[in-house]
N, C-alpha and C positions, 0 to 999 in steps of 0.2 A: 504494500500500500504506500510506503515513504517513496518506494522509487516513483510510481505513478506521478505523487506531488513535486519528488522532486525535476522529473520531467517537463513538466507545466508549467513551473518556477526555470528552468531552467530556457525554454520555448519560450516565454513571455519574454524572456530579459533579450535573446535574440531577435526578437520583432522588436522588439524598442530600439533597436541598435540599430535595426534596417529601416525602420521610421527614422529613426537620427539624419542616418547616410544620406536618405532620400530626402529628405527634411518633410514627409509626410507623416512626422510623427505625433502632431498635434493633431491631425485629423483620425487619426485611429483609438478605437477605446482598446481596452484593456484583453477584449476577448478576442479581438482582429489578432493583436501582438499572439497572444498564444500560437493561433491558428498559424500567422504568417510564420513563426518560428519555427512549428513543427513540420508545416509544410517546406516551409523553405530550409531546413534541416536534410530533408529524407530530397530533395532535388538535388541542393546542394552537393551530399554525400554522393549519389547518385551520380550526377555530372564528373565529380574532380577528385572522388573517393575520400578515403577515411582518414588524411594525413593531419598533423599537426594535433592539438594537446583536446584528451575527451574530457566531457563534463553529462551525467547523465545516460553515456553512450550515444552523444552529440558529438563528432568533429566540430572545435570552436568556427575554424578560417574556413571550411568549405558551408558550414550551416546558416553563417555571415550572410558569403555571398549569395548560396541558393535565395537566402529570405529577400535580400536585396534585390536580387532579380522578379521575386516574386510580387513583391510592392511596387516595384518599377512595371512591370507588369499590369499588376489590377491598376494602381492606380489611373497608365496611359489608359486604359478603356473604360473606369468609371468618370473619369475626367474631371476630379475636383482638385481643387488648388493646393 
C-alpha cells in the first residue's frame, strides 16, 4: 500500500516539474500532475529506457522528459495559455 502512495507522490512531483519546464504549471491542478507524471513516466521510460537514478521505480531524467513531452502535447491541442 506505501508503495502505491508513494508512486502518486512520486508522479505528482514529476508533473509539476513538467508544468514548471513548460511553464503550464499554473494551469494544471493537482490531479493533471499525477496523471501527467505517471503517464509521462511509462513514455518517457519507454522512449529512452531506464537510465539515470530511480525513485518509486520511476527513471528521474527519462520520466522528466516523457511528462514534458506529454504537457507539451495536450496542452498544443487543448490550446490554453
Amino acid at each position: 500500500m506505501m508503495h502505491w502512495l508513494w508512486v502518486l507522490i512520486v508522479g505528482g512531483v514529476i508533473g509539476a516539474i513538467a508544468g514548471a519546464i513548460t511553464s503550464k504549471g499554473k494551469s494544471m491542478g493537482w490531479i493533471f500532475n499525477i496523471i501527467a507524471g505517471l503517464v509521462g513516466s511509462s513514455i518517457g521510460q519507454s522512449l529512452l529506457g531506464s537510465w539515470g537514478p530511480q525513485v518509486a521505480g520511476m527513471a528521474l531524467f527519462p520520466s522528466i522528459i516523457g511528462a514534458v513531452i506529454l504537457v507539451a502535447v495536450v496542452s498544443f491541442f487543448v490550446g490554453k495559455n
